[in-house]
N, C-alpha and C positions, 0 to 999 in steps of 0.2 A: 271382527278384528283381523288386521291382517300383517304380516310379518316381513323384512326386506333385509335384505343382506346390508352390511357396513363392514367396510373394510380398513384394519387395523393401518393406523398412521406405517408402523415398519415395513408394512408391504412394498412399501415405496422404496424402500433400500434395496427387496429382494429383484425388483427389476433393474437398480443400477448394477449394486453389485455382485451379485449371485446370477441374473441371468444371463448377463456379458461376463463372459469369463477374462478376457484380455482386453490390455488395453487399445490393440489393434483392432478389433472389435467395435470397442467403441469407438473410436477414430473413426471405423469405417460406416458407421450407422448416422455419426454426422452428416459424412460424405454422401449418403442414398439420400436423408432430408435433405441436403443442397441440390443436389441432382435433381430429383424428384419436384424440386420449387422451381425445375429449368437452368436452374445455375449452370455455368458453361464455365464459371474458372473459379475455382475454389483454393484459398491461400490459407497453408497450415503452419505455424510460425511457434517456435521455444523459444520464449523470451525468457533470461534470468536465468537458464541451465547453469547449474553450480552455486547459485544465490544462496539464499534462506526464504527468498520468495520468488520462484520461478513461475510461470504463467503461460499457458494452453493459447493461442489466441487464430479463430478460425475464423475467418472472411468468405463471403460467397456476395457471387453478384447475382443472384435468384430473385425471384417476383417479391421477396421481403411480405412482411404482416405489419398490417395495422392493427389497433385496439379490437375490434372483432374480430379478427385474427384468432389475435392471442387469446380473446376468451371463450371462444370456442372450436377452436382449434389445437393450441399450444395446452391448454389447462384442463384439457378434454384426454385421460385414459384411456386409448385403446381406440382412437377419433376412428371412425368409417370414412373419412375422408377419401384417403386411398385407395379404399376399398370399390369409394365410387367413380373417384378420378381418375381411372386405369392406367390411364398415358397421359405422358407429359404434352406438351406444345409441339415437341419437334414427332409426337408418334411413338415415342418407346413407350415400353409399358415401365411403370413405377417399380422401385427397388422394395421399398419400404409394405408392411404387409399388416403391423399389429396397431401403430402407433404408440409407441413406448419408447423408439427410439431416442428421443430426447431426454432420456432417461441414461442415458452414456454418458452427459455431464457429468454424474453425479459419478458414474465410476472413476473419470477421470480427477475429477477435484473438490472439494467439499463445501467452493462456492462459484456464483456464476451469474457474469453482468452479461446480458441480452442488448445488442443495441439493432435495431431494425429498420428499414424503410421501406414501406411498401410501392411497387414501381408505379408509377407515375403520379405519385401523390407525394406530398412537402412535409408531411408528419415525420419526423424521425421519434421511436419510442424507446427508450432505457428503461430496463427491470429489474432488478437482482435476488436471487433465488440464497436460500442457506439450506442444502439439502440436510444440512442437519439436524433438522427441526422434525422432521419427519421420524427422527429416533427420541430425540430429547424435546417431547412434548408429555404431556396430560393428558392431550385430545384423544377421546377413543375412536374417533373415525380421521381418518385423511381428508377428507371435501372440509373438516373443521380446523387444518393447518393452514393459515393464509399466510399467503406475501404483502410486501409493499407495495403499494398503485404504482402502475405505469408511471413513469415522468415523464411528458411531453414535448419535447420540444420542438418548437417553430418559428423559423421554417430550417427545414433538411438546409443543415450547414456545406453540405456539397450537391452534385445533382446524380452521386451513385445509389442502387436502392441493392437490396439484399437483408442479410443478417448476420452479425458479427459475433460472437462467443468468446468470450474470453474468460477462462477457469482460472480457478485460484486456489489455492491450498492444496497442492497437488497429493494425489493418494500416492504416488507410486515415484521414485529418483527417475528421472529418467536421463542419459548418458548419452556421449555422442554417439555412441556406437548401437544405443536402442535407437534414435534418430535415423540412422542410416538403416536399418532394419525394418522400419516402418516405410522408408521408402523402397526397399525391394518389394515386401509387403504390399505395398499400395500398386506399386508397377504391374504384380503377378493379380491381383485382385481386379483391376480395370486393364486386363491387357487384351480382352476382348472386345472392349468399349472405346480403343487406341485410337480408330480409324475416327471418329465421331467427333466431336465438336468441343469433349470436353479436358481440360484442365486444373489438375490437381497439384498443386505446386506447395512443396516440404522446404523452408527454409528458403535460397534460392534454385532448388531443381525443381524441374517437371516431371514428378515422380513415371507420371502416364506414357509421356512422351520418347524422356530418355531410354525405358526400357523395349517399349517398341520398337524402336530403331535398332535395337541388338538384335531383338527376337524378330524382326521382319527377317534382316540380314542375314544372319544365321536358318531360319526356316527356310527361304527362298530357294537355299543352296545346300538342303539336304538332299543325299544320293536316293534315298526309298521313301514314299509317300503314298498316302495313304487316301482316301477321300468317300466317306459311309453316307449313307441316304436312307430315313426310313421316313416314309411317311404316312404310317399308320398300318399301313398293311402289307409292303411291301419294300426289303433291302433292300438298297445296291449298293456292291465296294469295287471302285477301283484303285489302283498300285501302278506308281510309276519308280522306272528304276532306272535311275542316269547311269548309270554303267552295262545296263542291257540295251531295251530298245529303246527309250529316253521316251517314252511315249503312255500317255495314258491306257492302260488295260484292264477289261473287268471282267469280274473276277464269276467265280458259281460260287452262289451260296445258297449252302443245306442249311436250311430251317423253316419252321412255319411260326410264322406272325402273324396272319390273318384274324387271328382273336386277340392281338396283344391287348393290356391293360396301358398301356406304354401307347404315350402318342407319341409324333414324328421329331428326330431329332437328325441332327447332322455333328460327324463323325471326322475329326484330321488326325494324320499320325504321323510324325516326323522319325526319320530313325536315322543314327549315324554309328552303322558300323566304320570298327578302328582296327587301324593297321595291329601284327603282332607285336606287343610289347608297345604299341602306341609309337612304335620307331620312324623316326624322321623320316627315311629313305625307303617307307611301304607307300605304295603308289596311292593306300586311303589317304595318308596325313601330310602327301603332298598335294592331294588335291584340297584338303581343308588349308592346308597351307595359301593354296593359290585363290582360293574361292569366299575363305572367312577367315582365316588367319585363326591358328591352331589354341592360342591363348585365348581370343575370343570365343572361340566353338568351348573350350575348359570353364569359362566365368559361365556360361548358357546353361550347360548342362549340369554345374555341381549344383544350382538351385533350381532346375528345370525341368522334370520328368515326370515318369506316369501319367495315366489320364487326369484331367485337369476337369471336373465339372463345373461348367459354367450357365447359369441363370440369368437371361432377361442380359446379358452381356457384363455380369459379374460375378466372380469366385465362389463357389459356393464352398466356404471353406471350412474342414481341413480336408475335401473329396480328391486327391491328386499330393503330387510332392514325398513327402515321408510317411502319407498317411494310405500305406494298399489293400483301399478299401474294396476291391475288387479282387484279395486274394492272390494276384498273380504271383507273388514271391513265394509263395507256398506251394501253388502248382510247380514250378520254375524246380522246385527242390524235386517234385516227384519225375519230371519231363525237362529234359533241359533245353528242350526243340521250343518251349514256349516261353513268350518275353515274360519279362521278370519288371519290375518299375524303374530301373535305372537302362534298363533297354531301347529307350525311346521317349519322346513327349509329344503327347496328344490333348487336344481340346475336344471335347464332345460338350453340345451346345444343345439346349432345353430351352424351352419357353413355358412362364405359369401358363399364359391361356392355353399352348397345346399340350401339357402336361398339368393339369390341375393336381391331381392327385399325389404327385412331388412336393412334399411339403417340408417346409424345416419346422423342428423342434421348438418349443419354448426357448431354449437358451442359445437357441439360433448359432450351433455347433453341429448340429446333424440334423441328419435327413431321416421323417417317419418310415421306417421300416410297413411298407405293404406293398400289393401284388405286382402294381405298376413299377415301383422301384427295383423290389428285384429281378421283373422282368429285362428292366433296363439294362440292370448289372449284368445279367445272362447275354445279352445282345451284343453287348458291347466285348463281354470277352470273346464272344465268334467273330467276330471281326477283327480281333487281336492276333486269334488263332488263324486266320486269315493269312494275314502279314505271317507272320512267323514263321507261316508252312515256305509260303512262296520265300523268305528270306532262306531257312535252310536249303531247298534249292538252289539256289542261286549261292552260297557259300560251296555246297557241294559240288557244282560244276567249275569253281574256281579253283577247290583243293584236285577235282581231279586234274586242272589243265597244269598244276604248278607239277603234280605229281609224274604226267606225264614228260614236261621239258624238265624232270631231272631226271628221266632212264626211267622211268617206273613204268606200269603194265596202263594206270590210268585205275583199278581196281584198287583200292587201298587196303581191302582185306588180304588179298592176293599180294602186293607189297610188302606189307608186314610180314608174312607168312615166309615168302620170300626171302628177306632179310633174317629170318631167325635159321634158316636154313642155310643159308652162306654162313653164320656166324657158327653156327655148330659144324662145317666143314670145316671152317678155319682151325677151330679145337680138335678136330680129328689129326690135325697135321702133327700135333705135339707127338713126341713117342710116348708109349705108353707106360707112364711113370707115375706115380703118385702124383704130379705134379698137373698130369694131363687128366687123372681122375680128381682131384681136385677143382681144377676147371670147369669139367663137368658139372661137379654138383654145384658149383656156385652157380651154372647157369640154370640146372634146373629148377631148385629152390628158390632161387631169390625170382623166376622167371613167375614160381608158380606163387608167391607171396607177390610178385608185382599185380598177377592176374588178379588176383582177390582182392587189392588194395582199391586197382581200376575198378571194381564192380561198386563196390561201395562205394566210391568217389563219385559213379556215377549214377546215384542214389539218394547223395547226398548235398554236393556243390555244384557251381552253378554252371560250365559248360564244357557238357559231353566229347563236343567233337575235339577240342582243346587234350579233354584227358583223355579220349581215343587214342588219336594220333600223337600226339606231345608228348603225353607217358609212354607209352609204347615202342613207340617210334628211338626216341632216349632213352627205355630202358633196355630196349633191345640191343641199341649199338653198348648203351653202358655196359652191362652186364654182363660179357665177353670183354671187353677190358679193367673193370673197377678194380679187379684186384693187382692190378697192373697199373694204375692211373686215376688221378686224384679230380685230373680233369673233368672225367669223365661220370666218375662216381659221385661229386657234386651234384650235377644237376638230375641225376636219379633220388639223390638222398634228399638233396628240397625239396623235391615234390612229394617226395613219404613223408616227410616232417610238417609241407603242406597239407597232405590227405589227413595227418593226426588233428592237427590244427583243427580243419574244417570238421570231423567227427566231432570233437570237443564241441564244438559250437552247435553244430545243428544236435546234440544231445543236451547241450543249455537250453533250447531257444524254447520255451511254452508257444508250442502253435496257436493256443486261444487267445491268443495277444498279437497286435502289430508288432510284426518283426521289427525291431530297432535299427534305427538308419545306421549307426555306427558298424551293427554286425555286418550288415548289406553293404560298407564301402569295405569293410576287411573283407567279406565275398571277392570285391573287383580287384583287391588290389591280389589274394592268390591267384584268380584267373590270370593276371599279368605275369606274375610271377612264375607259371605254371608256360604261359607262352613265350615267355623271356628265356627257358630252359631250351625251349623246344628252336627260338632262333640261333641256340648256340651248335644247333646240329653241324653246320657248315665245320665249325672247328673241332667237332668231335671228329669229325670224319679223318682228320689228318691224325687223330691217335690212333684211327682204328690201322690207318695206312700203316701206320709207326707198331703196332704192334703185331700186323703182318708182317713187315720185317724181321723184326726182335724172333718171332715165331721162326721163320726163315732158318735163322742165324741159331738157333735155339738147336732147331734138327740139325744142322749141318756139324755141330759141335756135340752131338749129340744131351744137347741140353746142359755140356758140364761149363763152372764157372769160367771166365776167360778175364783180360787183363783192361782191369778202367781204372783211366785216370780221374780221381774225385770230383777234381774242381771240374771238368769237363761234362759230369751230370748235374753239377748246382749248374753250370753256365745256361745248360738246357734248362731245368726246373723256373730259374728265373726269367729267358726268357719267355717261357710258358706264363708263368704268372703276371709277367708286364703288363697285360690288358687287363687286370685286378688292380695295379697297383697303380697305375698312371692318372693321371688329375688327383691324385690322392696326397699325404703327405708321411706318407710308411714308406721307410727305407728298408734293404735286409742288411745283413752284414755277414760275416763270414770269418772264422776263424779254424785254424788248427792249434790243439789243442795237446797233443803228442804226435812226434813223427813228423817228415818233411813235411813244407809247404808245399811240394810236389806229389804229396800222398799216389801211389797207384798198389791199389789192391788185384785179387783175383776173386771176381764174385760176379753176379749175374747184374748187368747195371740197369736194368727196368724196375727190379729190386729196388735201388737205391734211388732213381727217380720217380716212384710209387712214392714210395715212404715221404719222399721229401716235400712234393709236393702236393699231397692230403697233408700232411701236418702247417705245411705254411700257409693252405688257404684256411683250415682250419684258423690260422691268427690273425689273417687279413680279414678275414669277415670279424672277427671281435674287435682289431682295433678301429674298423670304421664305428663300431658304435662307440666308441670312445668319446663322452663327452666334455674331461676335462684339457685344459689346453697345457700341455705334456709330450715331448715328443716320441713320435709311434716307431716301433721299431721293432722288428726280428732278428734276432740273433741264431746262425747255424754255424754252431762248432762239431767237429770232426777231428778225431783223433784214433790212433793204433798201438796198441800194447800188447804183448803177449799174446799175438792173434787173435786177438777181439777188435772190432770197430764198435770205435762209438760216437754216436748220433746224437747231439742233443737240439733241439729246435726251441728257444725261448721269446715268447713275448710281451708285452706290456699292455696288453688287453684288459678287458672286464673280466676274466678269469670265471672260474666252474663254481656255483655254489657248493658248500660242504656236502651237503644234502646229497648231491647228485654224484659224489667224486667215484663212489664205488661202482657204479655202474656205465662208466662213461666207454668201456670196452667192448658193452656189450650189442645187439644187433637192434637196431630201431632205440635207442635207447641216448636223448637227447639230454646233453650238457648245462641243459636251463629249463625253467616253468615255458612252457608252449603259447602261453600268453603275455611272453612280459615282450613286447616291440622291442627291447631293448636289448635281449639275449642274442647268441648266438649257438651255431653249431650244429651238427648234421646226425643222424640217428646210423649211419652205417660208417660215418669216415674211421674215425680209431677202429672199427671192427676190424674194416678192411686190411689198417697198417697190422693189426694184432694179426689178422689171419694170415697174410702173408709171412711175417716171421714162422709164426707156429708151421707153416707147413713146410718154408725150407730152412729154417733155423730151427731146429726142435728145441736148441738147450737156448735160444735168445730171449731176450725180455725188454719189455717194454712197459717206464712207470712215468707218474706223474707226481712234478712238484709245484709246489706253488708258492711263488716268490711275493714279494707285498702286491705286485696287480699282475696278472696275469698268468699264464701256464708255463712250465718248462717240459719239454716230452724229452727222456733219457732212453735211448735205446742200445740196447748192446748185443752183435752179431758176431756169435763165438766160430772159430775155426775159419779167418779170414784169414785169407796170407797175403802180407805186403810184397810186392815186388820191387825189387831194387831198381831206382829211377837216375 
């Protein structure tokens, strides 16, 4: 007696829908049987979107099936066909590897008319499948689930041959905007196959086609390239850099392969470093400008990066994109010298025959984990690391040549160093007053709270040389002026509220999980944010001039109050702020409130333009998040009574939650939750204006009111004296 397996009718479902997970997937399993039958143009068409009966309908002009065919081929599990037929007509080798593929119907729709011609024969055949029978039977085996006979017709009503598919009863809504997804999808899935014969047309585009043409475009006229070779036992990379010698160069590489498990693949790397702050007028984003046009280079690269593995010249997907299965975002966080997946995009290209042992999974979503694979994945990040070394190079010879034509030594450590040393002369010039040991310590504390901030920052997000010199560089000029200038202490105090930011995050983020593409663009968008500070150095520098004067004028008066006219420090404050406020729709306004409209006091007036200007950009960064339509506006009243001045600065911003109001004076200590996009506010500005009072106003004060939307800040500085005007 002897015993044989049978297999349950619902198995039939686990390979529609369980072992395709998407329905891109499926779509693309079509695609490889058309391909695979030599199809060279393949038409993918929604008919009825929005209906109550919309309809799947795939077209290929492939070698089509006859009756034998389809009986032992089409109705045949798991067919060896492929297996035997390795390569098509034109020489590729077959996509297709289990035979089940035709098993995507089912996920796609829960019925399905087959219409076929086989080429060069007059038979045209019609089938119809009801994969639902395959659940809602009796039968205990699947070989005992039949269909209806072929219907025959003759002769072939046109003289095209192929196979047509048209599904019904669709499982899933599909929308215009899944439509358009699928064809990005299709475009990034056969974009290695672009150059070749074949034709995948969604609706009326050429999904194949159109996206080639971008991605040729755009590659062609990347500055850093890359180009790997192994062929079994031996690498080679070369790197070219259109900004150095324009010329191809290779490279040494430390490693031994001579045993690999890994047969030979080939390696591309496209990279486009971007000017600071992505600014128009950085000589990168004028040459993207001139070469690919900067909006185009922006559509490439939001869906385009990481390595990209591609098999037998199609995606092996989700190996590339949002999926870094090679870890480098993780390294990236430990080393920020090494690319990260939004760094670059590359193709590394495998073949099954030279690579057998690369196999996908059952639900043809990943790749079997063994020695060859991850030999691969090790290879390929040394050639990453490759690239990456030679790119910091070549950024560091650029920082030193800019370093150089601004006065600098060329040494950026020695720069830096430099510059904290002119700025601690400049504080020696103060007399020696509480005023001047107060100086001091702001510089040393918040220099030595900068220091520790840097370490961790660069430990934790994503580039070094950014928060080297960027924080540094701006915290050094700031921090000699911040309590002096609001200007100046902004762009020190976003990047501590950025460094809180990024700690928050990388203490969320479970390393045993793919990092989420979301956290990785808030990544890019602090790096910007972080080098958007560091561009504002130019205008720092004219506070630092400005407060070498004031300093000046400070000694020669022996630092005592002298006579300002009011409206003469708002004139300055606002023009300072103009390049805040301009394309914008925030006006200020300005009143007096007691006392001439010609207000002139006796009081130190960097005082009064500190204060006023941390508090107003304080409201200009809340009302840009303003998203009701309301109009935005700053109110600065100014008034004098009985020798007090008083300051009030009011706006109509998104205002301080309750939550946070008590603490809003204090040092590092932000006005809003650190994750809502939508907040504003700085962890040092109100300290700054508090500290200030407190050390030359002892009895002044400074509180907060809150009107129906936004902040009012009341200040009052006792023992002013008005001068008669």
């Amino acid at each position: 007696m002897t015993i044989g397996f049978t297999v349950d009718p619902e198995v039939m479902e686990y390979f529609g829908h369980k072992a395709i997970s998407t329905n891109t997937t499926a779509i693309m399993e079509l695609v490889k049987n058309s391909r695979d039958a030599n199809a060279t143009k393949i038409h993918i068409q929604f008919i009825g979107v929005g209906t109550k009966n919309p309809m799947i309908k795939i077209e290929d002009n492939g070698d089509g099936m006859n009756l034998n065919d389809i009986k032992n081929k089409w109705m045949v599990i798991g067919t060896k066909s492929r297996r035997v037929d390795k390569k098509t007509r034109s020489g590729k080798a077959v996509w297709g590897e289990m035979g089940i593929g035709r098993f995507a119907c089912s996920k796609l729709g829960k019925h399905l008319k087959m219409i076929t011609v086989k080429k060069n024969q007059k038979d045209q055949i019609d089938m119809a499948f009801d994969w639902t029978k395959f659940k809602n039977t009796k039968e205990k085996s699947a070989e005992d689930v039949m269909f209806s006979d072929p219907i025959i017709t003759r002769p072939n009503p046109t003289p095209q041959h192929g196979v047509t598919l048209e599904i019904y009863e669709l499982n899933s809504k599909w929308t215009a905007s899944d439509i358009n997804d699928l064809k990005d999808d299709v475009g990034v899935m056969l974009a290695d196959e672009s150059d070749g014969n074949l034709s995948v047309v969604i609706g009326k585009d050429d999904a194949t086609k159109s996206f080639a043409k971008l991605r040729d475009h755009v590659l062609d006229n990347a500055p850093y390239k890359l180009r790997a070779k192994f062929d079994g036992q031996n690498l080679t990379v070369n790197i070219f850099n259109f900004w150095g010698s324009k010329k191809w160069e290779p490279q040494d590489v430390h490693g031994y392969y001579e045993k690999s498990k890994t047969g030979p693949f080939e390696f591309e790397v496209w990279n486009f470093p971007r000017g600071q702050g992505k600014k128009p007028e950085t000589y990168q984003e004028k040459y993207y400008e001139g070469r690919i046009g900067r909006e185009r280079l922006e559509k490439f690269i939001k869906k385009n990066y990481n390595v990209m593995l591609y098999r037998d010249g199609i995606w092996f997907k989700p190996y590339g994109n949002t999926y870094d299965w090679l870890g480098l975002d993780t390294d990236r966080v430990q080393s920020s010298r090494k690319l990260g997946t939004k760094n670059f995009y590359g193709i590394l290209r495998v073949t099954k025959e030279k690579n057998p042992e690369i196999k996908q999974t059952s639900n043809r979503e990943s790749i079997m984990r063994n020695e060859a694979f991850e030999e691969l994945e090790k290879m390929t990040r040394d050639i990453l690391d490759i690239l990456a070394k030679k790119i910091y190079e070549w950024t560091k010879e650029e920082k030193i040549k800019d370093a150089k034509a601004a006065g600098g030594s060329g040494d950026l450590e020695e720069d830096r160093s430099q510059m904290l040393t002119n700025l601690k002369n400049l504080i020696r010039t103060i007399p020696k007053t509480k005023d001047k040991q107060y100086a001091i310590k702001i510089l040393d504390s918040v220099t030595k709270n900068v220091k520790e901030q840097v370490g961790k920052m660069e430990e934790s997000i994503v580039d070094k040389e950014i928060l080297d010199e960027g924080v540094n560089n701006v915290a050094m000029i700031g921090i000699a002026a911040s309590h002096m200038s609001r200007e100046v202490g902004t762009s020190l105090t976003n990047n501590m509220e950025t460094v809180r930011e990024a700690e928050g995050i990388m203490n969320s983020v479970d390393r045993a999980k793919p990092i989420p593409d979301e956290v990785w663009e808030r990544s890019e968008e602090m790096v910007e944010s972080l080098a958007m500070n560091q561009q504002k150095m130019k205008y720092f520098m004219q506070f630092v001039g400005t407060l070498g004067r004031h300093v000046a004028d400070a000694h020669g008066k022996n630092y005592k109050p002298h006579q300002v006219l009011i409206w003469d420090c708002v004139d300055t404050v606002q023009d300072g702020l103009e390049q805040y406020t301009k394309n914008t729709d925030i006006t200020i306004e300005r009143f007096v409130t007691a006392g001439p409209s010609n207000l002139k006091v006796k009081i130190n007036r960097i005082d009064i333009e500190c204060i006023l200007t941390m508090l107003c950009l304080n409201s200009i960064e809340s009302l840009k998040r303003v998203k009701e339509n309301r109009k935005k506006k700053i109110t600065i009243e100014i008034g004098h009574s009985n020798h007090n001045l008083f300051i009030n600065v009011t706006d109509n911003g998104i205002g301080i939650p309750e939550r946070k109001r008590k603490k809003i004076f204090d040092p590092f200590e932000f006005g809003h939750d650190v994750k809502n996009d939508d907040a504003h506010g700085h962890g040092l500005g109100l300290y700054f204006v508090k500290e200030v009072i407190s050390q030359n106003y002892p009895d002044g004060k400074i509180d907060a009111a809150y009107p129906a939307h936004g902040v009012k800040m009341q200040i009052v500085l006792p023992n002013v004296k008005r001068v008669a005007s």
